[in-house]
C-alpha positions as CSV (number, residue, x, y, z in Angstrom):
1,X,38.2,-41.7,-55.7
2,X,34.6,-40.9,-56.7
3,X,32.4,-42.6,-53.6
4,X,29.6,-43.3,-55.9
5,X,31.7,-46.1,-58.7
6,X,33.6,-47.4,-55.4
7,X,29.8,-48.0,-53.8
8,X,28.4,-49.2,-56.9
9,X,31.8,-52.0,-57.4
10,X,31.4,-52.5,-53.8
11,X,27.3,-53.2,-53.2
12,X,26.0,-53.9,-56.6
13,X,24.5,-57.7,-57.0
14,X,25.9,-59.4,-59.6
15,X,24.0,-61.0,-62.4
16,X,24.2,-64.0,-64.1
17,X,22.8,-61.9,-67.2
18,X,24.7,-61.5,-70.7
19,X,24.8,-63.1,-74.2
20,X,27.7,-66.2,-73.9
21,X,27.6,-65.5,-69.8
22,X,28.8,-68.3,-67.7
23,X,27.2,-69.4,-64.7
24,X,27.9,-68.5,-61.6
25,X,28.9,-72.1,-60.7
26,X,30.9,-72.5,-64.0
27,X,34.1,-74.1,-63.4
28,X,37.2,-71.5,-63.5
29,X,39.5,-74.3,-64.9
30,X,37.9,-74.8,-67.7
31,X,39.8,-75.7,-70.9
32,X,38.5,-76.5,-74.3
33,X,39.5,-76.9,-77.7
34,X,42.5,-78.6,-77.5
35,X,45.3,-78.8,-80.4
36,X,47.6,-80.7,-81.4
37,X,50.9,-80.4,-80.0
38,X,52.6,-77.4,-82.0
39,X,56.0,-78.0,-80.6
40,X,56.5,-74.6,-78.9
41,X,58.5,-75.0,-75.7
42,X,56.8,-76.3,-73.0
43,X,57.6,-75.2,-68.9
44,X,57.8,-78.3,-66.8
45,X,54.5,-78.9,-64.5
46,X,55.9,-76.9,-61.4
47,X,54.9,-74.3,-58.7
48,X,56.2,-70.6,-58.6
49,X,60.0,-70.3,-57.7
50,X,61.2,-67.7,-55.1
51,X,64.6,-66.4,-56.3
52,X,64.7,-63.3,-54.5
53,X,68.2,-64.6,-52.9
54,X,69.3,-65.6,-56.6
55,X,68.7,-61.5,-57.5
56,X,69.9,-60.1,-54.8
57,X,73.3,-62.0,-55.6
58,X,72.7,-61.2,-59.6
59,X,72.9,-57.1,-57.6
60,X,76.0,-58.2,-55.3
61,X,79.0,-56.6,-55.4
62,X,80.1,-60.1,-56.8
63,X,79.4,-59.0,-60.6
64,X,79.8,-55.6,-62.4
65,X,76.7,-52.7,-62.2
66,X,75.1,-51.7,-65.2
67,X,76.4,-48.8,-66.9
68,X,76.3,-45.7,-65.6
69,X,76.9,-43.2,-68.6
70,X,74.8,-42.4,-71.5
71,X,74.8,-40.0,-74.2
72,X,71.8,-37.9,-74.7
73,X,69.6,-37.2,-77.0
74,X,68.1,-34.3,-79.2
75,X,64.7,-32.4,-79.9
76,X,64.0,-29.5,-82.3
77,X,60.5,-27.6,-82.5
78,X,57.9,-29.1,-85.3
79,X,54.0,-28.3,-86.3
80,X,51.3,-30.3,-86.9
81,X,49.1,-29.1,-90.0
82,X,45.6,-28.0,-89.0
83,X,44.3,-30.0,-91.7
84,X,45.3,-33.0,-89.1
85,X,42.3,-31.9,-87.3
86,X,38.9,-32.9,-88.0
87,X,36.3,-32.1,-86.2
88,X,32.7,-34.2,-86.4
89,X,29.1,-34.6,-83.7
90,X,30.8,-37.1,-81.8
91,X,34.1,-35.2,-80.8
92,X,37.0,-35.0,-83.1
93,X,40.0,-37.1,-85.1
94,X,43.6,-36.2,-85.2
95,X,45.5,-38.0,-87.9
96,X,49.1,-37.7,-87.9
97,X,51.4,-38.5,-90.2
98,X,53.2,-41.7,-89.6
99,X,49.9,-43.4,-90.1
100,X,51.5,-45.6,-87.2
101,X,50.2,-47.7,-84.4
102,X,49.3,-44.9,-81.5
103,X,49.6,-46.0,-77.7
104,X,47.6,-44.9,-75.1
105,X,47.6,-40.9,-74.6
106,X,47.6,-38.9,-71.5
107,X,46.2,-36.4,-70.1
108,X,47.8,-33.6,-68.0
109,X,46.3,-30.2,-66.8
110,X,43.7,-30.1,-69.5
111,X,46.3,-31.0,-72.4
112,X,46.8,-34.4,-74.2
113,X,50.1,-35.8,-74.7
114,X,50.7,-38.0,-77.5
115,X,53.2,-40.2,-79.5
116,X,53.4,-39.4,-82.9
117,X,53.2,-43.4,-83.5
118,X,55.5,-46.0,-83.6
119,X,57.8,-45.4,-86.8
120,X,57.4,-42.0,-86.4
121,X,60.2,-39.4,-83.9
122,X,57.2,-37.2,-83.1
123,X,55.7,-36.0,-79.6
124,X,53.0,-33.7,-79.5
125,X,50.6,-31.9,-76.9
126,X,47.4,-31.0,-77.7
127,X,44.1,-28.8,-75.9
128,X,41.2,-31.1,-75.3
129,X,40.0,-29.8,-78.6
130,X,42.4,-31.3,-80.5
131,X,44.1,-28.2,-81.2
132,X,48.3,-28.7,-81.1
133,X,50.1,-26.7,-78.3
134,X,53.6,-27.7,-79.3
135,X,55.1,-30.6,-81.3
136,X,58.9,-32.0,-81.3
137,X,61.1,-33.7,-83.8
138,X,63.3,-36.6,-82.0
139,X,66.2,-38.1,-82.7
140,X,64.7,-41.6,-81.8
141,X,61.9,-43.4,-83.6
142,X,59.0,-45.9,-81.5
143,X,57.9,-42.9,-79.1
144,X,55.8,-45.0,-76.4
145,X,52.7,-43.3,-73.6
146,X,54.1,-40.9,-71.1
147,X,53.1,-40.1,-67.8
148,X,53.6,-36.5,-66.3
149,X,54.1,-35.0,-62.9
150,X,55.5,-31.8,-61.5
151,X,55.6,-30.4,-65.1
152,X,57.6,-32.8,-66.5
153,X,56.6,-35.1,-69.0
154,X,58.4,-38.4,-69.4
155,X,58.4,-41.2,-72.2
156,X,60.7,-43.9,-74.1
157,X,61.5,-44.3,-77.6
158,X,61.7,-47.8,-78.9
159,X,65.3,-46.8,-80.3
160,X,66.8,-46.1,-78.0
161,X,66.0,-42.9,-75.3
162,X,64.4,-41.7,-72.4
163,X,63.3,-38.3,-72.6
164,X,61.8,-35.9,-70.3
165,X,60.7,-33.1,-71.3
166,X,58.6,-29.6,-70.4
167,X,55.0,-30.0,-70.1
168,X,54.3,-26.7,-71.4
169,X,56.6,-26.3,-73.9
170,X,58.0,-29.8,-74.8
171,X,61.9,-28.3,-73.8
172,X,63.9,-31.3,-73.5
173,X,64.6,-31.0,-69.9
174,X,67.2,-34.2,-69.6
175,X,67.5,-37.2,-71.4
176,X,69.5,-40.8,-71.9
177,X,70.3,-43.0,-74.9
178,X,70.0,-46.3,-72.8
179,X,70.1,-48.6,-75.5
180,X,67.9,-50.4,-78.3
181,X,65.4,-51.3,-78.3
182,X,62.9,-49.8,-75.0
183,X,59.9,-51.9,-75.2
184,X,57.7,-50.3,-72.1
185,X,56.7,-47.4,-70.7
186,X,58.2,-45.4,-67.9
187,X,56.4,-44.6,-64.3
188,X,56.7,-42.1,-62.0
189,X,56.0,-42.4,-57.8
190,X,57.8,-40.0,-55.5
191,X,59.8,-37.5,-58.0
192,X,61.1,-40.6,-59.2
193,X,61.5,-42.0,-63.0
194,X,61.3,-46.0,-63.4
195,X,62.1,-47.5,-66.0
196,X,64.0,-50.5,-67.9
197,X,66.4,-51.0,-70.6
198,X,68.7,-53.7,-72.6
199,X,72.3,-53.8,-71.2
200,X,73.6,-54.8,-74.4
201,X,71.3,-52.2,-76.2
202,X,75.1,-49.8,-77.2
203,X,74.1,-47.2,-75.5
204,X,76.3,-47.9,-72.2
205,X,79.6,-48.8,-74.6
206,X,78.9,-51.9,-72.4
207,X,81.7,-54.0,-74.0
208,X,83.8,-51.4,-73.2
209,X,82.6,-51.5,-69.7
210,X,82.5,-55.0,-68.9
211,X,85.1,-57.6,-68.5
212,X,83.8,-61.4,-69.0
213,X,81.6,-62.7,-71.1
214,X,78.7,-61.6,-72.6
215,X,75.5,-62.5,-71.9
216,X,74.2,-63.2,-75.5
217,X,76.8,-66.1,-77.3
218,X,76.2,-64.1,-80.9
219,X,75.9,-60.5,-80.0
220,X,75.2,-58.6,-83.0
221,X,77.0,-55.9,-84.2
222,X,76.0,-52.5,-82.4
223,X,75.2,-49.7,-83.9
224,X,77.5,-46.5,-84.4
225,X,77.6,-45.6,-80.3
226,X,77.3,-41.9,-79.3
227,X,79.6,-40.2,-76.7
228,X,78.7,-40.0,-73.4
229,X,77.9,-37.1,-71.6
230,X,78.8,-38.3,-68.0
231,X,77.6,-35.0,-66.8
232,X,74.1,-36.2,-67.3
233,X,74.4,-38.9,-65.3
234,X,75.8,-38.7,-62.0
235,X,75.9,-42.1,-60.0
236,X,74.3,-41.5,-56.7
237,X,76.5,-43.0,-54.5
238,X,74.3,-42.2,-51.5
239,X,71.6,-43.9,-52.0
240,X,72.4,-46.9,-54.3
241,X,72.6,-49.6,-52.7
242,X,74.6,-51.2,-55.6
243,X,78.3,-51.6,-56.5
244,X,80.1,-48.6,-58.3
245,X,81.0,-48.5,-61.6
246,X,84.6,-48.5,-60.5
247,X,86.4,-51.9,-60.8
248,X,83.8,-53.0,-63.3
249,X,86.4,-54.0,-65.9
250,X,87.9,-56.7,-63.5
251,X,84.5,-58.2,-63.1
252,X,81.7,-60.2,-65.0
253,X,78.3,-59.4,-65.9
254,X,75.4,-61.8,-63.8
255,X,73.5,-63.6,-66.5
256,X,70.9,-61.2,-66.7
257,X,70.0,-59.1,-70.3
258,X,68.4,-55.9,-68.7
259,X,68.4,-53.5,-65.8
260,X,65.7,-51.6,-64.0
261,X,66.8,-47.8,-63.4
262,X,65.8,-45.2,-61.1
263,X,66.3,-41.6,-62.2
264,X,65.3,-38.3,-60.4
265,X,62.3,-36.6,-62.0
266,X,63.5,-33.2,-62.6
267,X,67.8,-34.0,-63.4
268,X,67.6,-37.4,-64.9
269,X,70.5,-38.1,-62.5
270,X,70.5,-42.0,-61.8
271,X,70.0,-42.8,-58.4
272,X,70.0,-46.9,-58.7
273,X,70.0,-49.7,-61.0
274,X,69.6,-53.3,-60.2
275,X,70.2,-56.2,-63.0
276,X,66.5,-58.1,-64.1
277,X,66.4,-61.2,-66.2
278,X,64.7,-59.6,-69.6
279,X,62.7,-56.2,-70.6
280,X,59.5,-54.8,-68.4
281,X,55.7,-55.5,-69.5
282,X,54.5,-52.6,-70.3
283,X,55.4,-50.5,-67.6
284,X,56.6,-51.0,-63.8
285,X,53.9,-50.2,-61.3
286,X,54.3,-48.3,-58.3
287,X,52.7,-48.8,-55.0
288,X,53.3,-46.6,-51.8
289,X,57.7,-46.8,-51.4
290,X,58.2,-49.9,-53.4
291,X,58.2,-50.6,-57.3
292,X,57.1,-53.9,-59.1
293,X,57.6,-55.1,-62.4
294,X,56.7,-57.8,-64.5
295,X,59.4,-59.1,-67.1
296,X,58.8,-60.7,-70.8
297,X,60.5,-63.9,-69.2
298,X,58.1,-64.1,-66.3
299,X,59.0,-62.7,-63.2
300,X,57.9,-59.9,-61.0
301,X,60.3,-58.3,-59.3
302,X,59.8,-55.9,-55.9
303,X,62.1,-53.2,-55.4
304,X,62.7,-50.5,-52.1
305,X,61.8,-47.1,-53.9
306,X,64.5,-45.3,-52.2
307,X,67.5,-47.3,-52.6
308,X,66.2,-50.5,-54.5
309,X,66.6,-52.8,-52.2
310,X,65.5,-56.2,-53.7
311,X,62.3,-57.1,-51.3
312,X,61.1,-60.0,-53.3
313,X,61.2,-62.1,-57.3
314,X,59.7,-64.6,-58.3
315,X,59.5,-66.5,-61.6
316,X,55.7,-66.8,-61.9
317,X,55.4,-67.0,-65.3
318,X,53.6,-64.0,-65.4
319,X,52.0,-62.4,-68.8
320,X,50.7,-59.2,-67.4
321,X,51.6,-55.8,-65.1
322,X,51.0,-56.9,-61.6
323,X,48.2,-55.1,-59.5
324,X,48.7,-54.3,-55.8
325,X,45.4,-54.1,-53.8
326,X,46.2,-54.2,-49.9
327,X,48.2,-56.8,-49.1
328,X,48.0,-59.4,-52.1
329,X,49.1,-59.1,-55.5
330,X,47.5,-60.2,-58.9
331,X,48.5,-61.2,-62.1
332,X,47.8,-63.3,-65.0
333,X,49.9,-66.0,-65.8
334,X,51.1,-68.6,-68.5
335,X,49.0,-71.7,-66.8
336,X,49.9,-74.6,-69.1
337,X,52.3,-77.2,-68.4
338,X,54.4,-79.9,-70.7
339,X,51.1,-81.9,-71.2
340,X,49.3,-79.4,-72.5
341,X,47.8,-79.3,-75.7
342,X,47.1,-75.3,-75.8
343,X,48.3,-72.1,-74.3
344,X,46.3,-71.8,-71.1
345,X,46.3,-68.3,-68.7
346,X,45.2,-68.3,-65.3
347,X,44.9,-65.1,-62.6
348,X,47.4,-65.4,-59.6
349,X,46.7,-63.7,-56.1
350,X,50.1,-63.9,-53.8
351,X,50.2,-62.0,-50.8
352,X,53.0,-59.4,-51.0
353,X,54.8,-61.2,-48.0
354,X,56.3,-64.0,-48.4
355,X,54.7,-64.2,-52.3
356,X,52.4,-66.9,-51.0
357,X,49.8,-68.5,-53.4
358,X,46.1,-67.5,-52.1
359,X,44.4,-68.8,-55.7
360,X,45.3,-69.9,-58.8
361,X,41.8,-69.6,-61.2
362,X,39.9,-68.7,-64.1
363,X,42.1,-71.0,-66.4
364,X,41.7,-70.5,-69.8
365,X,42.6,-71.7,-73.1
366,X,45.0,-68.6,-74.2
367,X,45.5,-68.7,-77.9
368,X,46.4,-65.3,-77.5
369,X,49.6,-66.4,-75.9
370,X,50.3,-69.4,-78.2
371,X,53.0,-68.3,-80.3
372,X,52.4,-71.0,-83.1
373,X,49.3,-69.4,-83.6
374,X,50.1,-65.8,-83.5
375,X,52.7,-66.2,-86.0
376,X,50.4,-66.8,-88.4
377,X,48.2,-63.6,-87.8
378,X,47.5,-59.7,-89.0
379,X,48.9,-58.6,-85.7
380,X,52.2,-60.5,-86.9
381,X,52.1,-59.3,-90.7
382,X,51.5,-56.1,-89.2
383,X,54.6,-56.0,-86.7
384,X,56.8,-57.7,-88.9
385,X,56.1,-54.6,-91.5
386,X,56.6,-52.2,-88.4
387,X,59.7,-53.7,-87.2
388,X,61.2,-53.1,-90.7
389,X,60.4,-49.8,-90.9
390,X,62.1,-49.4,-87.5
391,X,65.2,-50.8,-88.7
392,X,64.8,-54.5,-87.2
393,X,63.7,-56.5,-91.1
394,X,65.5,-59.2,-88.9
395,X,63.3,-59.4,-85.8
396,X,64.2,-58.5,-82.3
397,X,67.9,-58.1,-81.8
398,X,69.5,-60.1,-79.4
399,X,70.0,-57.0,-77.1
400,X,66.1,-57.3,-76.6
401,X,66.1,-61.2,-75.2
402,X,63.4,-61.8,-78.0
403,X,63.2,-65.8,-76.6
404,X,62.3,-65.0,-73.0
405,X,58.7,-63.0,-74.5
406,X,58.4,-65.9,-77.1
407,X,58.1,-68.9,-75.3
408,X,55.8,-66.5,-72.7
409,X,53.5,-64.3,-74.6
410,X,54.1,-65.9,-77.8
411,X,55.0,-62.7,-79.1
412,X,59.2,-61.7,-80.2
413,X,58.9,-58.8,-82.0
414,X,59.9,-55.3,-81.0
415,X,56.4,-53.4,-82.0
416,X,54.3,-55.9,-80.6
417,X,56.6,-56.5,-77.4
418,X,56.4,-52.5,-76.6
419,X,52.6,-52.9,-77.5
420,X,51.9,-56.0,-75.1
421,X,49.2,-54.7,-73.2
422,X,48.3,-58.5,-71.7
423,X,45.3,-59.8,-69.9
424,X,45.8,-57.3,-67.4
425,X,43.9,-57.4,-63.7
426,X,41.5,-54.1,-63.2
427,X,40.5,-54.5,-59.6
428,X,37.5,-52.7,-57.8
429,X,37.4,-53.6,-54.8
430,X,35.8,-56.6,-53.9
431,X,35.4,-57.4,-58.4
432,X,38.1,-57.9,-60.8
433,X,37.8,-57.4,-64.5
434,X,40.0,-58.8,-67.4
435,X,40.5,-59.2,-71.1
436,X,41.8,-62.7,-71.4
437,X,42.2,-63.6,-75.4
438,X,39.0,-63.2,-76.6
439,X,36.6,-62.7,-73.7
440,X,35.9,-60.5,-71.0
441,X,35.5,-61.7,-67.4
442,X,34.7,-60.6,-64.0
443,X,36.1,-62.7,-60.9
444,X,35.9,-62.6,-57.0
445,X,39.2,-60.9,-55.8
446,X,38.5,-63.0,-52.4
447,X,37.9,-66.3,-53.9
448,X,38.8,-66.0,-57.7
449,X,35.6,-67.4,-58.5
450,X,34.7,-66.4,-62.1
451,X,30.9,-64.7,-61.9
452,X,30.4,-63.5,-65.5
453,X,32.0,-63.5,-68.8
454,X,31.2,-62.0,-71.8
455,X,32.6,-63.2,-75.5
456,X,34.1,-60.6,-78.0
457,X,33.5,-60.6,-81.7
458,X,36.1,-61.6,-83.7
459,X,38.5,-64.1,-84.9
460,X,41.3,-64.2,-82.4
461,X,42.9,-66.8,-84.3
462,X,43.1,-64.4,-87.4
463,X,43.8,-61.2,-86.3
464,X,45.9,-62.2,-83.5
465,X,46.9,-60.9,-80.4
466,X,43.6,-59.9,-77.8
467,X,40.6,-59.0,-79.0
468,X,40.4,-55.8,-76.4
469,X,42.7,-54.1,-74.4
470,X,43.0,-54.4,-70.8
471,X,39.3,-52.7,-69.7
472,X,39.0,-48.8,-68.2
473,X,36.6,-48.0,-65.2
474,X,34.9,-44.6,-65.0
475,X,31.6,-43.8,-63.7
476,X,30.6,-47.0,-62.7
477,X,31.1,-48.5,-66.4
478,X,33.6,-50.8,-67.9
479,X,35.1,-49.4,-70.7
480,X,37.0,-52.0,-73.8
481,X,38.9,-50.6,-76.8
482,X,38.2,-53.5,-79.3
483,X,40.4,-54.9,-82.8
484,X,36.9,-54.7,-84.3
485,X,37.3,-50.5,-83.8
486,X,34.3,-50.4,-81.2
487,X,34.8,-49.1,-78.0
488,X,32.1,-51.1,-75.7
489,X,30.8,-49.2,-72.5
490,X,30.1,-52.5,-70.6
491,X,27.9,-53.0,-67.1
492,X,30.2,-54.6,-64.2
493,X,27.0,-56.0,-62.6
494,X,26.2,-58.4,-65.6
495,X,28.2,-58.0,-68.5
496,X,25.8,-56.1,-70.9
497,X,27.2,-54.0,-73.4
498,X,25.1,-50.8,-72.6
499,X,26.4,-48.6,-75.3
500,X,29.1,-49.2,-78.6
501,X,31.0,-46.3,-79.7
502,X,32.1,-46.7,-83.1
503,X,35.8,-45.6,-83.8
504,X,36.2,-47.2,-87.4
505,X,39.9,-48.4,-86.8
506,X,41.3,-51.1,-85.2
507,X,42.9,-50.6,-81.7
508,X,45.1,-52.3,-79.2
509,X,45.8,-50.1,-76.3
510,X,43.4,-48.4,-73.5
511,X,41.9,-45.7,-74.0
512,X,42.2,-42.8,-71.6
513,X,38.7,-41.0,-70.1
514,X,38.4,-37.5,-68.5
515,X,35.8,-35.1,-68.4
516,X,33.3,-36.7,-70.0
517,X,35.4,-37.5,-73.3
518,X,37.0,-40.9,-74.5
519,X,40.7,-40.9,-76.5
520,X,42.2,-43.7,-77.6
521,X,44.9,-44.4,-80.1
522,X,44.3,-46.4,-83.5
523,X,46.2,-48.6,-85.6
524,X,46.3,-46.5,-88.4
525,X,47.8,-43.3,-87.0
526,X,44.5,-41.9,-85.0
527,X,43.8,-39.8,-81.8
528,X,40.3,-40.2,-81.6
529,X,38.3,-38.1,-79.3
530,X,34.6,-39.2,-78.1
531,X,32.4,-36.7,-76.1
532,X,29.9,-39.1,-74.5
533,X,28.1,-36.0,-72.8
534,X,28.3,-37.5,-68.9
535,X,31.1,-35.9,-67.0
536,X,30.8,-38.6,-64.8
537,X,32.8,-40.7,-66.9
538,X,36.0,-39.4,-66.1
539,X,39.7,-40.4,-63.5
540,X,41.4,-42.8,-66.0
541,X,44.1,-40.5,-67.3
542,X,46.7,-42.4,-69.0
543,X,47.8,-46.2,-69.3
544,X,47.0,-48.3,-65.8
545,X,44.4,-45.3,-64.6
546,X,47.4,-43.1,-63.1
547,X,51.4,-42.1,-63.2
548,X,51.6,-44.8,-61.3
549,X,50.3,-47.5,-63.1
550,X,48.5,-49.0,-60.5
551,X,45.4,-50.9,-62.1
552,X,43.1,-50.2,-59.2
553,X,39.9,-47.7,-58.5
554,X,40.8,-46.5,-55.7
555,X,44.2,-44.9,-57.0
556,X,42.0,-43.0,-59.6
């Protein structure tokens, strides 16, 4: 990474400057405002539970593997009108035509890769001008980011498929209808696709499959099932560590809803599964040989690369990605207990061995994660409008464990489940930075001491959801993509907002920053391109800072 932000994240004094700054000697347990009880399930007042052993049973050859066959799905060559394109001073807008909520873009070898927006079954690449390269038609709705490596481009669709496809052509190069609905991205380490799905999403015939019971007491009925192509998805027997598929009839499923799959980069062959409690916040992130994830229920999971090998869960509550810096992990974290009042979020550090608790701070009060409140929102009108379109005018199905992200992130739906970006950890070295609700903060990542924070405009308790995506680091500045459709350059030091770059829509997901130019995703069916002018500005290139979703500087 560039020496000069590592230097300036690293020796820079911080400041007790900023409008609505704490001081330095501000508690970080501080919790205010409290409500009246509003009924939502409470967790019990208890520490974090190790359950590795627990898994690693849930993955014994004691229950049945996770299906191993999928039918795949299709692509067929579309264009995107030139009139999508409009050029201005400040860079350029592409508006496409689902008018849909756009995730965070990436970009690859000088192109940008895009999702056409959630209701829509459109990918496209375009130049850094704006200009489209190539643009496919899927058979799948809900496109989410991709990340790309090795020429291959690799993305979910909320129903129901993984698809990986030529970077500079879009060819579908292999692909699997795992089941509905996909509600995270995938990552890729090591010429290696992760990624999760729901078991009783119909697109393993897992009824067929299984013997026992099933997991969910009501199942609802699944939808028409395609054939399997089995050819697509050879079982690695070698390095699977888990039970074949053979003899699966003869036994029960674990009590678990999803499974985390690994799949080789260029075949889409399946190399291992292993069985999680619920669906994968917004993407699994990848550190040297292992793979972590972070479930809607609340536990992070650590898997061997190779052969996944289950190194370490535990239920932590957790209501963000992890981020691995050395030897410690961090997260944020539902903090409220069955006394409290409110939603309250703290930031977790646990040492990768053993998952020991080094601090517990910066607890906050977390409407943001408070589902009474958030039901009564924009962000929920506006899901509830997008799940319908998408086929769910019910909510969630079943298939997706709605519950387990309810009574965590106080969110259930599919759109804003596969949107969750949470109050995600950037770390810096020896500073990390965080969106939680509707502020900003920085915090010691020796002590967890809180040394700034910074308030956001808006009404949280309105429009719902955060007020900013997880923040961006390039240059040396912190970088926000706000509801209030500003994107705020922000100083690390002290908090300042130094400069405010005016997108005109609303926006819930990072924006990505290479080269000197800004793209983020809108609400409203944007790709919005900002050329700032400074090519210092530039490593962030798609959600998390890299393919592997790691969170941290140092992996930019």
């Amino acid at each position: 990474m560039k020496k000069g932000i590592g230097l300036l994240c690293l020796t820079t004094v911080l400041s007790v400057v900023t409008i609505a700054m704490a001081s330095q000697n501000q508690s970080s347990d501080e919790t205010t405002g409290k409500r009246p009880d509003n009924g939502e399930k409470k967790e019990e007042a208890k520490g974090d539970l190790d359950v590795t052993q627990k898994v690693r049973d849930q993955n014994s050859k004691n229950f049945a593997s996770p299906p191993a066959n999928f039918a795949k799905g299709h692509v067929s060559v579309r264009q995107l009108s030139s009139e999508s394109l409009k050029k201005n001073s400040k860079g350029f807008v592409v508006q496409f035509p689902s008018k849909a909520p756009i995730p965070t873009p990436t970009f690859y070898k000088g192109n940008l890769y895009v999702s056409g927006g959630f209701h829509s079954k459109e990918y496209y690449c375009l130049n850094s001008k704006g200009q489209c390269v190539w643009g496919i038609t899927l058979d799948d709705d809900g496109p989410s980011s991709c990340v790309c490596d090795d020429g291959v481009c690799v993305f979910n669709t909320e129903s129901c498929t993984i698809f990986a496809v030529d970077a500079k052509t879009g060819k579908m190069l292999w692909s699997h209808w795992l089941g509905d609905p996909l509600m995270s991205t995938p990552t890729i380490a090591n010429g290696k696709v992760f990624t999760a799905y729901p078991v009783q999403g119909g697109g393993g015939f897992q009824q067929q499959e299984f013997g026992g019971d099933s997991f969910f007491p009501d199942d609802p009925k699944q939808p028409e099932k395609r054939q399997p192509e089995k050819s697509q998805t050879d079982q690695s027997k070698k390095e699977s560590a888990a039970p074949t598929d053979s003899g699966n009839t003869a036994k029960k499923r674990p009590p678990c809803s999803h499974a985390m799959a690994c799949l080789d980069l260029k075949t889409g062959r399946i190399l291992w599964q292993r069985w999680i409690d619920s669906d994968v916040m917004s993407a699994p992130v990848a550190n040297g040989d292992e793979i972590y994830a972070a479930t809607f229920a609340g536990t992070v999971y650590r898997f061997q690369q190779t052969d996944g090998k289950v190194l370490s869960a535990i239920q932590s509550r957790a209501t963000s990605a992890p981020v691995i810096v050395g030897k410690d992990v961090f997260f944020t974290r539902r903090a409220d207990d069955a006394n409290s009042k409110v939603a309250e979020e703290s930031i977790l550090r646990l040492t990768r061995e053993g998952n020991k608790k080094v601090f517990d701070k910066n607890r906050t009060r977390a409407l943001h994660l408070d589902h009474a409140v958030q039901s009564k929102t924009r962000l929920a009108e506006k899901g509830q409008q997008l799940d319908a379109n998408n086929g769910f005018s019910s909510g969630a199905p079943a298939a997706a464990n709605p519950n387990a992200a309810l009574y965590n992130i106080g969110q259930g739906g599919v759109y804003t489940c596969q949107a969750w970006q949470g109050s995600r950890v950037l770390n810096c070295g020896k500073w990390n930075f965080n969106c939680q609700g509707d502020q900003v903060f920085c915090t010691d990542a020796e002590t967890g001491q809180r040394k700034w924070s910074a308030k956001l405009g808006g009404d949280l308790e309105k429009l719902g959801g955060a007020l900013a995506a997880p923040p961006v680091l390039a240059g040396g500045h912190l970088f926000l993509a706000t509801v209030s459709g500003e994107i705020l350059q922000i100083n690390p030091a002290n908090g300042k907002t130094e400069t405010t770059y005016t997108v005109g829509s609303a926006m819930r997901t990072q924006p990505i920053i290479q080269d000197g130019n800004i793209y983020v995703g809108t609400q409203d069916g944007k790709l919005v391109c900002i050329q700032t002018g400074n090519l210092k500005l530039t490593g962030w290139s798609c959600w998390g800072g890299n393919i592997a979703h790691s969170g941290t500087l140092a992996a930019n």
